[in-house]
C-alpha positions as CSV (number, residue, x, y, z in Angstrom):
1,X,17.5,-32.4,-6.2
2,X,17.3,-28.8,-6.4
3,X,14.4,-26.2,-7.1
4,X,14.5,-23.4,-8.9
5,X,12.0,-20.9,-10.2
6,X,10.8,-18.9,-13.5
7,X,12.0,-15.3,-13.9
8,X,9.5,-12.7,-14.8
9,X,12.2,-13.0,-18.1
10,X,11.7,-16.7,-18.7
11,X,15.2,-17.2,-17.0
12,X,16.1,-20.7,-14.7
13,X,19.0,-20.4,-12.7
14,X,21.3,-23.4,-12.9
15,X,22.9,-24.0,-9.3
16,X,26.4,-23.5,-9.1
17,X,27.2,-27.8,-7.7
18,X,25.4,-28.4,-10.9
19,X,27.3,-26.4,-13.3
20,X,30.7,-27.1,-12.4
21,X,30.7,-30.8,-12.3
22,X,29.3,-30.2,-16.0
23,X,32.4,-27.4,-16.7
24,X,29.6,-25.4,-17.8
25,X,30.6,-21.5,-17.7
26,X,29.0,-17.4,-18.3
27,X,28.5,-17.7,-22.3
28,X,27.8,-21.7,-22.9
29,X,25.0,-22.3,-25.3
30,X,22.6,-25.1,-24.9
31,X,19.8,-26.8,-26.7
32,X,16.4,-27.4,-25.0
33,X,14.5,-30.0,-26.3
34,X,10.7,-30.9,-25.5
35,X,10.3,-34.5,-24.2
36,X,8.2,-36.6,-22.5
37,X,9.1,-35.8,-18.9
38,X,9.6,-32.1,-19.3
39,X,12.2,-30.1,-21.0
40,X,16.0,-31.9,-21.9
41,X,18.9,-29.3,-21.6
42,X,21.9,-30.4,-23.8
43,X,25.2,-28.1,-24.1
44,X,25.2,-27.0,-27.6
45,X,28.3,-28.3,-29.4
46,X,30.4,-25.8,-31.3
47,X,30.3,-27.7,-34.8
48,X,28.8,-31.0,-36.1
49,X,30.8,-34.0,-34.9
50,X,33.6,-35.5,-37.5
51,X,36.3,-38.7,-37.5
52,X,39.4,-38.1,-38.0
53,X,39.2,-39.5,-41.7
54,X,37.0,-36.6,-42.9
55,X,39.6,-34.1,-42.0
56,X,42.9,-35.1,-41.6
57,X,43.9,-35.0,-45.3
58,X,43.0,-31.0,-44.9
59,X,46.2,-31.1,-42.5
60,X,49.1,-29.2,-43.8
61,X,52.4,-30.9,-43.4
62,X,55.8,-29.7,-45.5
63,X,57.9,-32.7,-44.4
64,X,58.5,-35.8,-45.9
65,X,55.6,-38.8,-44.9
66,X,56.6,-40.6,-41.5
67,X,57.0,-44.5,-41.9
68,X,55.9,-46.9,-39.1
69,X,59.2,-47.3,-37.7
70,X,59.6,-43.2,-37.7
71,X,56.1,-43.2,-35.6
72,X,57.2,-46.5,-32.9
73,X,60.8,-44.6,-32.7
74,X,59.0,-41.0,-31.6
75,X,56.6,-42.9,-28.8
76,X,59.7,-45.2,-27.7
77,X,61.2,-42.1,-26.9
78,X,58.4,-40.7,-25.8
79,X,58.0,-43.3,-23.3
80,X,61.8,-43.2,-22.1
81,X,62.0,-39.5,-21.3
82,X,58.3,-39.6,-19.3
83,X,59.9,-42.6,-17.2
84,X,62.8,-40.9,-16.6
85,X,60.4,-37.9,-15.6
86,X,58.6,-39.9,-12.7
């Protein structure tokens, strides 16, 4: 547990162990929301989640379709150079 205290600004500090096991950097945005127990501090996500459905047809791509056996042919060879790799 750590403390921390109110800047004459409004302003928490966030300890350092605490923001980089959350990858959180100088610029991150989050949203506080009022609950219960106190105040809940979320990073704010860049844009509203999507599946891949809603935005994979917006995908340019000038070649010709790839069939199944095109697709298991690429991650064969995939597979064969990353063994040959290790």
């Amino acid at each position: 547990m750590y403390v921390v205290k109110l800047s004459s600004k409004g302003q928490l500090v966030i300890p350092a162990p605490l923001r980089a096991a959350h990858h959180w950097r100088d610029g991150d945005e989050f949203v506080v929301e009022e609950v219960d127990q106190g105040l809940l501090l979320k990073p704010r996500k860049p844009f509203a989640a999507t599946h891949l459905d809603d935005v994979a047809g917006s995908l340019p791509y000038p070649g010709r379709a790839k069939t199944v056996e095109d697709m298991d042919e690429g991650v064969a060879a995939w597979m064969r150079k990353t063994a040959r790799e290790q």
